[in-house]
C-alpha positions in Angstrom: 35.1 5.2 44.0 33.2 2.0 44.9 35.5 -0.9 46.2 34.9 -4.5 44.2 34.3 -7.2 46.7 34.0 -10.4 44.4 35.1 -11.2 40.7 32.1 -14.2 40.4 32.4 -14.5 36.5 32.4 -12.5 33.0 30.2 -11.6 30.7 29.7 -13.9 27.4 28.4 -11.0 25.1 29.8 -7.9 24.2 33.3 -7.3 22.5 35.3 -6.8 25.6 33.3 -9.2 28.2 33.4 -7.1 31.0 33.6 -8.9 34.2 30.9 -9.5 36.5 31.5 -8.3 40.5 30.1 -7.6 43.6 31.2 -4.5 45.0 30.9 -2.9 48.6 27.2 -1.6 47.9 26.7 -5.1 47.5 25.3 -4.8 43.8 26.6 -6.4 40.6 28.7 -4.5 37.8 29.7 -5.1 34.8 33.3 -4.3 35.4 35.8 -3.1 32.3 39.3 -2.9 33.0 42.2 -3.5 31.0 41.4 -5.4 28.6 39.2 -2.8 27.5 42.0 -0.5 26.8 42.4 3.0 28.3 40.7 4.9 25.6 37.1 2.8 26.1 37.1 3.4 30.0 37.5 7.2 29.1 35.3 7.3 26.5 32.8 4.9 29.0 33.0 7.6 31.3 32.7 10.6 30.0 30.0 10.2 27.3 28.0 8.4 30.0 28.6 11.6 32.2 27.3 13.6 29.4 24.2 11.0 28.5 23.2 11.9 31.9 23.5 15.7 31.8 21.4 15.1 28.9 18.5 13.2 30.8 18.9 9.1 29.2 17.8 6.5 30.7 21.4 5.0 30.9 22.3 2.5 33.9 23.9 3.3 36.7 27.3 3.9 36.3 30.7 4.3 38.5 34.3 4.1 38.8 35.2 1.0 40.7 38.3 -0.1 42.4 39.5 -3.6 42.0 41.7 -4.5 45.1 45.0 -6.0 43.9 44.6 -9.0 46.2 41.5 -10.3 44.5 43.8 -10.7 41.0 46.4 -12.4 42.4 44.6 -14.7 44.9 41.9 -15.6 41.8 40.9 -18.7 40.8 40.3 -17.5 36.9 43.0 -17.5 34.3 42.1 -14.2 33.1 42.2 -12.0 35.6 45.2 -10.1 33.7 42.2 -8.3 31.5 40.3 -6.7 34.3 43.7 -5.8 36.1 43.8 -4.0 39.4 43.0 -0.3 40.3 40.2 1.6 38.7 38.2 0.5 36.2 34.1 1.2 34.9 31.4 -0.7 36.3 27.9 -0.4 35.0 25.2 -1.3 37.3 23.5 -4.9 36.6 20.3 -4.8 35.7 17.0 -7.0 35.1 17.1 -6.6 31.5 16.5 -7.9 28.0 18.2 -7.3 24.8 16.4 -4.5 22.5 14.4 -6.2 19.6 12.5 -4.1 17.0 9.3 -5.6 18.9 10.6 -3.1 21.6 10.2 -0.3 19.5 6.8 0.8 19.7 7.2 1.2 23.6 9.9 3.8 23.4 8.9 7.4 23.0 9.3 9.2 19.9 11.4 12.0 21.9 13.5 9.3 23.6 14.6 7.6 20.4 15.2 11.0 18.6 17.0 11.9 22.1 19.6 8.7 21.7 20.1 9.4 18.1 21.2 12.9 18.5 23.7 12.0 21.2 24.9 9.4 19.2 25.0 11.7 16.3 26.7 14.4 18.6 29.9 12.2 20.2 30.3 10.1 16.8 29.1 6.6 18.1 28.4 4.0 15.5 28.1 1.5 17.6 24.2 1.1 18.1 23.2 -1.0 14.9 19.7 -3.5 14.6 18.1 -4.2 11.8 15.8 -7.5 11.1 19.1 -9.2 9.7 20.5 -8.5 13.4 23.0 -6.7 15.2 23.8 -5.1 18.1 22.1 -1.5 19.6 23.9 -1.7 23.1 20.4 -0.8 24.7 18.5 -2.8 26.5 14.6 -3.4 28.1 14.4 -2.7 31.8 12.0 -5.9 32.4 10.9 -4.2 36.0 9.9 -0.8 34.9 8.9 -1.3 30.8 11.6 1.3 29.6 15.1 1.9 27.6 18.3 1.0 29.1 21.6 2.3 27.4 24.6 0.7 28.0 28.3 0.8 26.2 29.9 3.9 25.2 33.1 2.4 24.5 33.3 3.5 20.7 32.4 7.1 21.2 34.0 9.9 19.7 35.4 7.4 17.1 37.6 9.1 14.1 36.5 6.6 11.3 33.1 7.5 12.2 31.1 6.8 8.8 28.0 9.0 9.0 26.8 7.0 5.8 26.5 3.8 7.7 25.1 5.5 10.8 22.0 6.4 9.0 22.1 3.4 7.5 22.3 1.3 10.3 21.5 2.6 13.5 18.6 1.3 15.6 16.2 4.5 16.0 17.5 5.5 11.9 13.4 6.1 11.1 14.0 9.7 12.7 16.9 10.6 11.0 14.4 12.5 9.0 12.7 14.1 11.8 16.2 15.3 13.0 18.3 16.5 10.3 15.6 17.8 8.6 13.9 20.0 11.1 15.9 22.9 12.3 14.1 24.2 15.2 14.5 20.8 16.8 18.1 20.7 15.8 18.4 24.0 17.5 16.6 22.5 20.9 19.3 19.3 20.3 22.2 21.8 20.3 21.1 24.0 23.4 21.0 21.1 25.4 24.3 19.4 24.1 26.0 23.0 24.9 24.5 23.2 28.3 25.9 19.3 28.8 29.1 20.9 27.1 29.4 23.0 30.4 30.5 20.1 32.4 33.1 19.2 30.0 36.4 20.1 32.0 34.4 18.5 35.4 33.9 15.4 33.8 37.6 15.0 31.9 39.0 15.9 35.7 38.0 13.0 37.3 38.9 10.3 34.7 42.0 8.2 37.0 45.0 9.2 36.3 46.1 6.0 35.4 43.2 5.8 32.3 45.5 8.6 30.5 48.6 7.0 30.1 48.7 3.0 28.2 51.8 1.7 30.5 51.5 1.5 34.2 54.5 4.1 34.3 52.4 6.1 32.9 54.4 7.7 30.5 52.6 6.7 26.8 49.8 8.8 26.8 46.9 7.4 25.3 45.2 8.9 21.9 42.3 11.2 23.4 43.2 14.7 23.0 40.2 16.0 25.1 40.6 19.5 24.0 40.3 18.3 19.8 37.5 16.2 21.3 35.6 19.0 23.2 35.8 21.2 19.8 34.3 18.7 18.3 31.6 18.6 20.1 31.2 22.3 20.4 30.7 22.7 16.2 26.6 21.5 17.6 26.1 25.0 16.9 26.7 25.1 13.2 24.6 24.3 10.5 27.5 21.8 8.7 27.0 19.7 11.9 23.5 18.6 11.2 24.3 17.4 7.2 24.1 13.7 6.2 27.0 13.9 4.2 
């Protein structure tokens, strides 16, 4: 776990603003802690664990420690929503937002990668359409490529497949993908071989990122064994219906 060194501001975009630090390695994170709420620093964690099994380009990532001394001794007034302890820093990078111009640059095989996974852990959260919105991916200005960021809204329940197609940003290869089995079958061998880092991954989420109360006695509503069956049904043909 990488040790925060600085708190020097927050973020202005995003729902939950993470923070931006310095930490030990003297790079800058995007730091989410509590304010973000227990269940979006798991779900941050391990969907980016398996986004990286699975080969996207997602930033860096760790779990970062934010000394207690920093909250107390800061200067900000809302240092109560990034909290001491651990917490998820993403890596800062020189990057852009995604705009449809972007499109063109990314590879087929990388766009139908990110909307598989999305498809696979039930994230809705990667909309853009000419009237707007908001992918949660990003242009790495230094190297000309994709940038995925924000996993806070995986494995969501209300997940609306309806409005995914609809909506998300690579949705001109939903096609492609749910109607061509043999790729659906290459999707699913990888998302199982991902799947076999499961119980690796869930064991070294904190402790404290289980529980909502610092007694840690309220568990929080992520039943990682309902989850990972979810995730297993990749194999069967139901998974890969627009319904």
């Amino acid at each position: 776990m990488i040790q925060i060194t600085e708190i020097i501001g927050r973020s202005e975009q995003g729902v939950t603003r993470p923070f931006i630090c310095r930490a030990e390695d003297d790079a800058l994170y995007f730091v989410k802690g509590r304010g973000a709420g227990r269940r979006s620093l798991i779900c941050e964690w391990i969907a980016g664990n398996l986004a990286v099994c699975l080969g996207l380009p997602i930033a860096p990532f760790h779990q970062v420690d934010v000394p207690e001394a920093l909250i107390s001794l800061g200067s900000r007034d809302d240092l109560n929503e990034l909290g001491e302890g651990p917490a998820f820093g993403s890596m800062r990078l020189q990057v852009a937002e995604l705009s449809l111009a972007h499109l063109d640059q990314i590879p087929q095989q990388v766009q139908i990668d990110v909307l598989a996974f999305d498809w696979w852990i039930k994230n809705g959260d990667r909309n853009l359409s000419e009237d707007g919105g908001n992918p949660n991916l990003f242009w790495d200005m230094q190297r000309d490529d994709l940038v995925v960021l924000d996993h806070n809204q995986a494995f969501d329940e209300e997940f609306s497949s309806v409005m995914f197609a609809e909506l998300h940003v690579f949705r001109h290869y939903c096609r492609a993908l749910f109607e061509d089995w043999v790729l659906q079958g290459q999707m699913s061998d990888r998302f199982e071989a991902a799947l076999a880092r499961w119980d690796d991954i869930c064991d070294t989420v904190p402790p404290e990122w289980w529980f909502v109360d610092p007694e840690m006695t309220i568990p929080v509503k992520f039943d990682r064994n309902a989850i990972r069956d979810q995730l297993v049904s990749c194999r069967g043909q139901k998974f890969w219906i627009l319904k």
